[in-house]
Each structure stands twice: as structure tokens, then as C-alpha cells.
PAMIDO-514384 format. One line per 2 residues: number of its first residue (from 1); their letters; for each residue x negated, y negated, z negated of C-alpha. Coordinates in Angstrom, 2 decimals, decimal comma, padded with zeros to 5 digits. Layout:
BEGIN
NUM = a = X Y Z ~ ...
END
This chain:
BEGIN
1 = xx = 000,00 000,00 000,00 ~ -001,45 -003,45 001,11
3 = xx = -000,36 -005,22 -001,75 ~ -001,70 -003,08 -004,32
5 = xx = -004,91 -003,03 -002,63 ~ -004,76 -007,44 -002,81
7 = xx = -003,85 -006,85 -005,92 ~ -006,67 -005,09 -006,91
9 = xx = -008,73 -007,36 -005,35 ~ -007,98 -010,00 -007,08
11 = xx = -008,04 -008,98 -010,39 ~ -011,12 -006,78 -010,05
13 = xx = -013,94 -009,27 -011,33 ~ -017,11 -008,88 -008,53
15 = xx = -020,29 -007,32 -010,41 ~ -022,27 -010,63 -010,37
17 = xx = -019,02 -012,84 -011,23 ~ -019,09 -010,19 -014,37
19 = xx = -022,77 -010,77 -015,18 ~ -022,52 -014,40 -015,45
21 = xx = -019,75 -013,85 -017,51 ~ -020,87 -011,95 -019,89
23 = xx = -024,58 -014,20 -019,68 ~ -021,95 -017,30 -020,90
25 = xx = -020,70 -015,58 -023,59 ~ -023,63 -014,25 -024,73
27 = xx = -024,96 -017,86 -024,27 ~ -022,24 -019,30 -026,33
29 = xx = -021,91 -017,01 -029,58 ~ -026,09 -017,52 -029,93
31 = xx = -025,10 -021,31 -029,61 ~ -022,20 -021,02 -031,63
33 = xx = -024,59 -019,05 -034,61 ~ -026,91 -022,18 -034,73
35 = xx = -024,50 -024,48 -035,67 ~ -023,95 -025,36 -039,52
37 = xx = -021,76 -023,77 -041,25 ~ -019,78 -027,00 -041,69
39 = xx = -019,30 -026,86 -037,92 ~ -018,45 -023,14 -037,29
41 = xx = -015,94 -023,37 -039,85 ~ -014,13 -026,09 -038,31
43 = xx = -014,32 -024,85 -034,79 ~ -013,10 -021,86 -035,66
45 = xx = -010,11 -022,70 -036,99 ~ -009,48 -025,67 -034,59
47 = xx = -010,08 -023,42 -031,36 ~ -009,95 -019,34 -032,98
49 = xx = -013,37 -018,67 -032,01 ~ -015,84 -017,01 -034,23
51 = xx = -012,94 -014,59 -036,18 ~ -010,81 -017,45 -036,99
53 = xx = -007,37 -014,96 -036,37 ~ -004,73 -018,28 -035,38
55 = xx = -005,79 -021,61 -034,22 ~ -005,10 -024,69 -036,60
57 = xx = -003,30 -027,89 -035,79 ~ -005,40 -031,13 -036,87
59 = xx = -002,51 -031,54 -039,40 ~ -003,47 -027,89 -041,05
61 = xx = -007,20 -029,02 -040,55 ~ -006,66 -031,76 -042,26
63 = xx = -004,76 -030,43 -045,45 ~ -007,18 -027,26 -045,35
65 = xx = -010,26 -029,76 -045,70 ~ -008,60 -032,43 -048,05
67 = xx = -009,22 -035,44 -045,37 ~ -007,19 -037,55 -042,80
69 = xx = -006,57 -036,30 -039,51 ~ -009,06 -038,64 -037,80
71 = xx = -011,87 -037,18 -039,84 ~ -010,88 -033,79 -038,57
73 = xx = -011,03 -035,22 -034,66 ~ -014,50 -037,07 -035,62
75 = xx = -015,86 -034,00 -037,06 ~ -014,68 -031,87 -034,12
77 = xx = -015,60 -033,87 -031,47 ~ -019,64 -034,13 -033,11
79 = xx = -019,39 -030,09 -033,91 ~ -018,48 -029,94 -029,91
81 = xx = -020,81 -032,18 -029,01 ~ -023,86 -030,55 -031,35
83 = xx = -022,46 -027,25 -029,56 ~ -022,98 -028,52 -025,76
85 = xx = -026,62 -029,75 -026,79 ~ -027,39 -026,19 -028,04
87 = xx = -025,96 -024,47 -024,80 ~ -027,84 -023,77 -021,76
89 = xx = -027,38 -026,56 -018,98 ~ -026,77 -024,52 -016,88
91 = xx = -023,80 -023,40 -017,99 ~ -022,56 -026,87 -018,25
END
């Protein structure tokens, strides 16, 4: 059948697509492992990664951590930004 074959072809990742996949992630989880505490903490419940089982609102963030919601976005948005420095460029 033709569209089971297009099917398949589309969902079937290409061998090098899943290399550099896998090289990101890889890439991102030793990134991820240099941040501070402070920051992995706060990433993981703002965006589930590193365990974190449910992703936070800034509202939740902000009652978990005993500080205004602004704080929470400032403190994100250096935690992403120390993150990006520690990544490869060329996975940028």
C-alpha cells in the first residue's frame, strides 16, 4: 500500500538525522549538569526537564520559591541564558 509506505517514510527518522539527535541531547543534559543547582531546579520545573514529572506555571514558581513572579522570569531567562553559553554553537 502506497500510503503506508509514505507513511513510513515519514516517520522513520534517517540514520544521520538520528545521530545528530541523539549528539543534541547528549549535548544538552552535559550542559544542563553544569548548571547550579539554583538553575536546574528552576528549569526543571518551569520546562519538565531534568525529572521534573509536570511543568510549573510562573505563578506555582513563584509560590514554590517564596518570590514575585518577575523574579521567577528574571531567574529563568539568566538560567536559559547561562544554559545557551554552556551548549555547543553549533547546535545553536
Amino acid at each position: 500500500n502506497i500510503s503506508t509506505e509514505r507513511r513510513t517514510q515519514r516517520t522513520t527518522p534517517k540514520p544521520e538525522i538520528e545521530i545528530q539527535r541523539k549528539e543534541l541531547i547528549q549535548a544538552f543534559d552535559l550542559a544542563f549538569k553544569k548548571l547550579p543547582f539554583a538553575d536546574r531546579q528552576l528549569l526543571s520545573y518551569a520546562y519538565g526537564v531534568g525529572g521534573a514529572d509536570h511543568i510549573e506555571s510562573y505563578r506555582e514558581l513563584a509560590n514554590r520559591f517564596g518570590c514575585p513572579e518577575g523574579t521567577i522570569k528574571s531567574r529563568i531567562a539568566a538560567a536559559k541564558k547561562r544554559l545557551r553559553k554552556l551548549l555547543d554553537p553549533t547546535f545553536l
